[in-house]
C-alpha positions in Angstrom: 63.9 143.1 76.9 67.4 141.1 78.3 65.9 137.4 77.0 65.0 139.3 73.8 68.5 140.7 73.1 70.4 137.9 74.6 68.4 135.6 71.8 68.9 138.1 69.0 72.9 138.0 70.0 72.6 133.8 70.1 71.0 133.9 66.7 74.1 135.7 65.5 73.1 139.5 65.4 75.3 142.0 65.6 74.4 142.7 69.7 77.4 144.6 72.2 74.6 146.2 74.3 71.4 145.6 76.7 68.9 147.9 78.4 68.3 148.0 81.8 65.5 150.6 83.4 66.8 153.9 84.7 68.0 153.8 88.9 70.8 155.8 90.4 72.1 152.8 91.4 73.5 149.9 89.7 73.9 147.0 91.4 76.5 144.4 89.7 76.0 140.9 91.4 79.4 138.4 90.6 80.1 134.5 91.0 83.1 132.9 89.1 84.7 129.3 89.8 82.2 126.7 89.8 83.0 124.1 87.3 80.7 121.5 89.5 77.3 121.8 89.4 76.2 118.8 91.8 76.8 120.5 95.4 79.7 118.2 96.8 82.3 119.6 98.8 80.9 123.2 99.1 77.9 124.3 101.6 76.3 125.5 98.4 74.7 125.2 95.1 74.0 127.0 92.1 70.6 126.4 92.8 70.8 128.9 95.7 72.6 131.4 93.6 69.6 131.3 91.7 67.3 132.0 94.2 69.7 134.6 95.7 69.6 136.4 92.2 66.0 136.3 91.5 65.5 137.9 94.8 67.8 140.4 94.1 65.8 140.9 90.2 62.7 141.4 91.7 63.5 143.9 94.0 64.7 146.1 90.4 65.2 145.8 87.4 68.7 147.9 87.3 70.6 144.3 88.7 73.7 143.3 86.6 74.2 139.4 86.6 77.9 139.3 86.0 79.7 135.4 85.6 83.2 135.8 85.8 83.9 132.6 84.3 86.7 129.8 85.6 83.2 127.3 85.5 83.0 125.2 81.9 85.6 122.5 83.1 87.2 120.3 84.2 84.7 118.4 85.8 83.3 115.1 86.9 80.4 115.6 84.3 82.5 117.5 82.2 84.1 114.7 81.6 81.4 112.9 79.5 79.8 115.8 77.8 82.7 118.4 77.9 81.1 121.0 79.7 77.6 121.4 77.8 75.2 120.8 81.4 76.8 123.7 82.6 75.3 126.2 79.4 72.0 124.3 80.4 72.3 125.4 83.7 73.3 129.2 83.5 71.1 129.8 80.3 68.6 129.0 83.1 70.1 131.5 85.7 70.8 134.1 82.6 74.1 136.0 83.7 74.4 139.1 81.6 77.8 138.7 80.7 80.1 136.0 81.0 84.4 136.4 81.8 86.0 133.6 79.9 89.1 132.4 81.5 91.2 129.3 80.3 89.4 126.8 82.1 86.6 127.4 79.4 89.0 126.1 77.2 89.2 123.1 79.2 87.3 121.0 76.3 89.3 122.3 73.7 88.6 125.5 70.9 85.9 124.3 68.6 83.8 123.0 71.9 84.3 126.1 73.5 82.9 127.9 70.0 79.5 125.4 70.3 79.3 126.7 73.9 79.2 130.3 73.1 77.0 129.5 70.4 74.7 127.9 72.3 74.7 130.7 75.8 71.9 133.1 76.2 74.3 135.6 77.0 77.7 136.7 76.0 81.5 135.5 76.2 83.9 138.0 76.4 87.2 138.3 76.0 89.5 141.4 75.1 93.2 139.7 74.7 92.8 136.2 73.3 91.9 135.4 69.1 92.6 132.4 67.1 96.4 132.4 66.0 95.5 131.5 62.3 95.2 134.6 60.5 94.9 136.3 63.5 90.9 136.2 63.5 88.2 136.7 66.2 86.8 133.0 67.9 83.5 132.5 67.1 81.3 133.2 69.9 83.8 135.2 71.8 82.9 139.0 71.8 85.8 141.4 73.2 83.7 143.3 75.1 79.8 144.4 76.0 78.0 147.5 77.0 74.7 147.4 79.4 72.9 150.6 79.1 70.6 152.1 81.3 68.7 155.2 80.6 70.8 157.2 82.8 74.0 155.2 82.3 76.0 153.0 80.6 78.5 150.0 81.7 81.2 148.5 79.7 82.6 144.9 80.4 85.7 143.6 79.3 88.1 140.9 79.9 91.3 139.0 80.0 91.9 135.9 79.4 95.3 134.1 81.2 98.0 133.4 78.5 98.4 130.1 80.1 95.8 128.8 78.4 97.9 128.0 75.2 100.1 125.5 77.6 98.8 124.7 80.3 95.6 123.4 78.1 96.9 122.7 74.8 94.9 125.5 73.3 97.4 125.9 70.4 94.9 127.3 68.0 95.0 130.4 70.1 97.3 133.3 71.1 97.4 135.3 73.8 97.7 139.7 72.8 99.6 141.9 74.9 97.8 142.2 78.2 98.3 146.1 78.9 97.7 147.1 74.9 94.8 144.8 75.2 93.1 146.5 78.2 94.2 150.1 77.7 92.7 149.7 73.8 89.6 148.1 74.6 89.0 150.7 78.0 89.4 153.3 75.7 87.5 151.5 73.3 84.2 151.2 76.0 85.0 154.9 76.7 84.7 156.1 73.3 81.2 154.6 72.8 80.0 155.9 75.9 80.6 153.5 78.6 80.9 156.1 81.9 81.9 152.9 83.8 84.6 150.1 82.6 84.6 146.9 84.1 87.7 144.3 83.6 87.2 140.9 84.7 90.5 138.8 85.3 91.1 135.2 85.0 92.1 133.4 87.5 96.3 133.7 86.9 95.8 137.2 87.7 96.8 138.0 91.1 97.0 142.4 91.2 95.9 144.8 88.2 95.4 147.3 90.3 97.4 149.7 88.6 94.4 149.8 85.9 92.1 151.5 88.6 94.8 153.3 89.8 95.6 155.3 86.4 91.8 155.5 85.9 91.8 153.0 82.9 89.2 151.1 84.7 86.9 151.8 87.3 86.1 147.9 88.5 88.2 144.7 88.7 86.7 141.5 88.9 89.1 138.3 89.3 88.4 135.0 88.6 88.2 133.8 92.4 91.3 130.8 93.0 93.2 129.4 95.3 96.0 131.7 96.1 94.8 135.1 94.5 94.5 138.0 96.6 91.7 139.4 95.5 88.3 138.8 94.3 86.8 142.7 94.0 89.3 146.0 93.4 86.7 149.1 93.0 89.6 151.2 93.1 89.8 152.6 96.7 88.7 149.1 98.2 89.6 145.6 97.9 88.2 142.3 99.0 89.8 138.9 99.1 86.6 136.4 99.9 85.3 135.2 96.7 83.2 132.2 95.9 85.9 129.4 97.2 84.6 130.8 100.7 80.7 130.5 99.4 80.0 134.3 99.0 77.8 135.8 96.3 79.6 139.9 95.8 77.4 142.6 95.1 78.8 145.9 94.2 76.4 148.9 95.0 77.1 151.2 91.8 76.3 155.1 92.3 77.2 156.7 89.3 75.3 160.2 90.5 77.3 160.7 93.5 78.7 164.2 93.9 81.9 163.4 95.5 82.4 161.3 92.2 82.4 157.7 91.2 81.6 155.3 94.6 81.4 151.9 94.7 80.7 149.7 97.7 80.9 145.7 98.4 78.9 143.3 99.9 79.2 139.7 100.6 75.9 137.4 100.8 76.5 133.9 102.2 75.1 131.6 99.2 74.3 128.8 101.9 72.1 131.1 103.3 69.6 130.9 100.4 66.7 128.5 99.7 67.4 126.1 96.5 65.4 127.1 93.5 63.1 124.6 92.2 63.5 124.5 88.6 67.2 124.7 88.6 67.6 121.9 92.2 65.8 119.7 89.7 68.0 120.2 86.9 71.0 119.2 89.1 69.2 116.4 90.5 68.2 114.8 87.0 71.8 114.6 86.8 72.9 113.9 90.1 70.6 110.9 89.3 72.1 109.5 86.0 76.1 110.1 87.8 74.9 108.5 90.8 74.0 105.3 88.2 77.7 105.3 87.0 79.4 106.6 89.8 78.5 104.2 92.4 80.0 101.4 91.0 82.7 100.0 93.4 86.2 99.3 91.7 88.3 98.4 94.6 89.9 99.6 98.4 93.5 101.5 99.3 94.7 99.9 102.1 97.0 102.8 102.6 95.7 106.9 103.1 95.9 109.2 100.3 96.2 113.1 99.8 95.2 114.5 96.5 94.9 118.3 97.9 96.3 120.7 95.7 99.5 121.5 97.3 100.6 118.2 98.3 100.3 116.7 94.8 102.2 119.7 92.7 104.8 119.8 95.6 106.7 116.4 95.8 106.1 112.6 95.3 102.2 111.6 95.7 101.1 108.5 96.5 98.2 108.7 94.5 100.4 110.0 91.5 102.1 107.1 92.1 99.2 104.2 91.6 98.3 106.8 88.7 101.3 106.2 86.8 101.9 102.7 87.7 98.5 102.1 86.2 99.8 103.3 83.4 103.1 102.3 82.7 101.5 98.2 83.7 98.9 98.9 81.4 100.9 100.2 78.5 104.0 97.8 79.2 106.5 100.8 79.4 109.7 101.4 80.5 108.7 104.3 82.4 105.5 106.6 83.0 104.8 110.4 84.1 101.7 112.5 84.2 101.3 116.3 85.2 100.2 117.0 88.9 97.9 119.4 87.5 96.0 116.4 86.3 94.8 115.7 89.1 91.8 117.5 90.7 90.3 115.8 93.8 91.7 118.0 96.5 90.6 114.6 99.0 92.1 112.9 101.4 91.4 109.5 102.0 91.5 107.6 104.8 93.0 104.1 104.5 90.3 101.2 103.8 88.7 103.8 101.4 86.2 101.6 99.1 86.9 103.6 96.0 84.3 104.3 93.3 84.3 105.4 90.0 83.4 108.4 90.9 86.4 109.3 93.0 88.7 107.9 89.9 86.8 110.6 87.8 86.5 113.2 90.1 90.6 112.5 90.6 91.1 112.2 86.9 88.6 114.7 85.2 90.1 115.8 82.2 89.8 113.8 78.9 92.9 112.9 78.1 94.8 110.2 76.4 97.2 107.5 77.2 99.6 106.8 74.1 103.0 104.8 74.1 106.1 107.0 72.8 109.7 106.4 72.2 111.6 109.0 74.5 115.4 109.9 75.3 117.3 110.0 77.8 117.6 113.7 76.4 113.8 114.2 76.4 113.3 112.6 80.3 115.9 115.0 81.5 114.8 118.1 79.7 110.9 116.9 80.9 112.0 116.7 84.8 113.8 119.9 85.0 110.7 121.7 83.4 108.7 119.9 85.7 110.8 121.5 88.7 110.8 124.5 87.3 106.8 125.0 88.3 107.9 124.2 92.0 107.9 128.1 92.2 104.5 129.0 91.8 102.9 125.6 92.5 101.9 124.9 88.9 100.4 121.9 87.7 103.3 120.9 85.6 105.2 119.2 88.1 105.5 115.9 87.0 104.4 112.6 88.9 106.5 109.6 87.8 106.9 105.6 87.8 110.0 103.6 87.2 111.6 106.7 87.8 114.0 107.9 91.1 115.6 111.6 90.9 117.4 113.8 93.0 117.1 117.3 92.8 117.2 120.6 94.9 114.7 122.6 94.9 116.6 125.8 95.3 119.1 125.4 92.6 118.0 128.1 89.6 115.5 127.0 87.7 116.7 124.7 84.9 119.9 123.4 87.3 117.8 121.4 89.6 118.0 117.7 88.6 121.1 116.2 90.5 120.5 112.4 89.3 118.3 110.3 88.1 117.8 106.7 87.7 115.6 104.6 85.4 114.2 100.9 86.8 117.4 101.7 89.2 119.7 102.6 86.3 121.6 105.7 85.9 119.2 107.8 83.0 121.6 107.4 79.8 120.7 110.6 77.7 121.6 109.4 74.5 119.6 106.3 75.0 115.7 105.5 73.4 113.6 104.2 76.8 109.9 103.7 76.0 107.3 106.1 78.0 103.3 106.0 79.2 101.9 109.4 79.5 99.2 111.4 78.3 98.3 113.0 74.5 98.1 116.6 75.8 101.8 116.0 77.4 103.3 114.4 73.8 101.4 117.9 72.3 103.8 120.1 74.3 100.9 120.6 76.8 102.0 122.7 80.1 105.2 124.2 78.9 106.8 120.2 77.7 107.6 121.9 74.2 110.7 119.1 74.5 108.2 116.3 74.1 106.8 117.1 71.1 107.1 114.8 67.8 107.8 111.8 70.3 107.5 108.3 68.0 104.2 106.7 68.8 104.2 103.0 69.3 101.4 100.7 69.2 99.9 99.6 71.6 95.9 98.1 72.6 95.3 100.9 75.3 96.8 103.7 73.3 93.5 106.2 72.8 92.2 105.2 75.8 91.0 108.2 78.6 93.6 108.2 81.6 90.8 107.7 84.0 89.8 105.0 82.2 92.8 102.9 82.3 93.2 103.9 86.2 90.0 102.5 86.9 90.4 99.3 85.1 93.9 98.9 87.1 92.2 99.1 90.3 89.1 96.9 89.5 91.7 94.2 88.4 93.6 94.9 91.7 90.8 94.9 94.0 93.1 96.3 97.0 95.9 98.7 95.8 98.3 100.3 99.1 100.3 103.1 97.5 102.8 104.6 99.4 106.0 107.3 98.8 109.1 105.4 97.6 111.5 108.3 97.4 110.8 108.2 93.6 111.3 112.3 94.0 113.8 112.8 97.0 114.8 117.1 97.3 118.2 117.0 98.6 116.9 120.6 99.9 114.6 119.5 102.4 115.5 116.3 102.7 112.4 114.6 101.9 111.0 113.4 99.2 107.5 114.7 99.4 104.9 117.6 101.1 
């Protein structure tokens, strides 16, 4: 009965419900955040999710399969086919429902549509619609209702409002997040869900009040570095999630006399054998990467640090071969890219032999290098913006070349730039400088509404993916050693990176 609904709702019927067989009680099994299918730096696969979930299916049939999303992109393989493996793979695994968070978005609107279109199961989400006339997505659904013969279970979600910056998705607009769950709760209630579920992208650190007040019984976030929580059933919460490897299952008993109870448990995913059909899947592309990816490009002769903190923090030295690449490439005065960009999370040691695959694994969005005409206006407004996410670690602190500033760090937000030279030049505000950076930047991407409508100027490389141009820079090199050059020096701390 689940594959036949889930291919009447792919074939574009009307479907907001399942049937699951009768049980007192439910048992709601939840990953999120797994954008990489080839098992790299974690001690587990989604091949032994599937095994852990088939167990858990043949033990009854009342098992909810609940994807909480954060898992389409970026990604090294992402990268090529913008996300479409990883609809292979879970219409394999069949989640009932899927959260969709901004990183599905990472691929852009219309790709995210063909995604939904082509799942065996459905997208939800209850606070996110396309901005033109105000109309649904296609594919998206803003909520979904399992039924049992004893019970029913309403899912809903929300999706961050960061997706509109932070990934360009300017198609889209964000609806007011308490209207938006309080109206589609109610919603769930009204058509007889006796248990609400809300599933919360990953910039959503506490909604507890929603449990609290009763509007929902069940939270489930988007796990991420930095939230604290994964699970909030209302009178417990848990903060391991599937960054630490664990598969949640929440033990539903909706006949319990002393009222709705709810209890967690964790399942260490490493702890599972790899199913067969989907550790071949993986493999078959493991295979064709590992034909790409192998190819050697070139050796640092100095260490690098790509983890998260350290690159959205203060001067990188990876940021900087990053923009040096492309400012050389693109003949520019000066170059910047967003530290959110930048997705390794590696450290490497010096006398690294670096690979294509660590350029795309580095670099794994697809975007853009283009040649504008900037001001001096524009490079100031961009930097301050860029300290302004030093507060909550965002990716749109910028990474920069030809560039030296001094700033504090805790001036207000806005009043943080101190001075700044260009090629060792006081920055003239009133003066045109010419400027390397990336397509989703120049389309007010992350917050940089000051860089929109920048003059394009020609140039051979303009169009050309960012990773692509990086990688081309090192294979010409052969032996890059970047280092920090006080390019970003806080007067604050004194130093001019983490």
């Amino acid at each position: 009965m689940r594959k036949l609904l889930k291919t009447l709702c792919a074939l574009g019927t009307l479907c907001f419900f399942s049937v699951l067989s009768t049980a007192e009680e439910v048992k709601i099994l939840y990953i999120s955040s797994l954008p990489e299918i080839i098992k790299n730096k974690h001690d587990f696969s989604l091949a032994q999710i599937a095994t852990a979930v088939r167990e858990e299916r043949a033990k009854s049939d009342n098992i909810i399969f609940v994807h909480g999303g954060a898992s389409l992109g970026p990604s090294i393989l992402g990268a090529m086919d913008n996300g479409a493996h990883m609809i292979d793979v879970l219409n394999i695994l069949e989640p009932d429902v899927m959260g969709v968070g901004k990183r599905e978005f990472s691929y852009k609107e219309d790709q995210f549509s063909l995604h939904a279109q082509s799942a065996m199961f459905p997208f939800i989400s209850s606070n996110i619609q396309l901005k033109e006339g105000q109309t649904p997505i296609v594919g998206l659904e803003p909520y979904y209702v399992i039924d049992t013969l004893a019970h029913s279970i309403g899912f809903m979600a929300v999706t961050s409002e960061n997706v509109i910056d932070e990934y360009g998705s300017y198609k889209l607009e964000a609806l007011p997040l308490e209207n938006s769950i309080k109206k589609t709760a109610d919603q769930l209630r009204s058509e007889g869900a006796e248990y609400v579920v809300l599933m919360a992208d990953t910039d959503y650190d506490d909604l507890s009040t929603y449990t609290a007040d009763g509007t929902v019984d069940l939270i489930l976030y988007a796990h991420n570095i930095g939230n604290p929580y994964s699970v909030d059933t209302g009178v417990e919460k848990l903060s391991k999630g599937m960054l630490d490897g664990q598969l949640i299952t929440i033990n539903v008993d909706l006949d319990n006399p002393e009222g709705k109870k709810a209890s967690i448990e964790l399942s260490d995913i490493a702890s599972f054998e790899e199913d067969p059909e989907i550790k071949s899947i993986v493999e078959s592309y493991g295979a064709r990467l590992n034909i790409l990816f192998r190819q050697q490009l070139g050796t640092t002769d100095t260490a690098m640090n790509t983890e998260r903190n350290t690159v959205r923090t203060g001067e990188n030295a990876f940021g900087n071969f990053v923009t040096d690449s492309i400012r050389n490439a693109m003949k520019a005065d000066i170059a910047f890219i967003n530290s959110g960009g930048i997705r390794g999370n590696t450290r490497y040691p010096a006398g690294t032999i670096l690979t294509r695959e660590h350029i795309q694994s580095e670099l794994p969005f697809n975007n853009t290098v283009q040649l504008f005409e900037i001001t001096g206006e524009q490079i100031q407004g961009a930097l301050e913006h860029g300290l302004s996410c030093l507060d909550e670690t965002d990716g749109c602190f910028l990474q920069v070349s030809n560039i030296q500033m001094e700033y504090n760090s805790k001036a207000p937000s806005g009043q943080r730039v101190i001075n700044v030279l260009i090629g060792g030049q006081p920055l003239e505000t009133g003066k045109t400088y010419t400027a390397a950076t990336l397509n989703f930047l120049a389309n007010g991407g992350d917050g940089f509404k000051m860089l929109q409508n920048m003059p394009k100027k020609t140039n051979l490389l303009s169009g050309k993916l960012l990773w692509e141009v990086v990688a081309n820079q090192l294979e010409e090199q052969q032996t890059i050693a970047p280092k920090l050059e006080n390019r970003l020096n806080d007067q604050a701390t004194g130093s001019s990176a983490s």
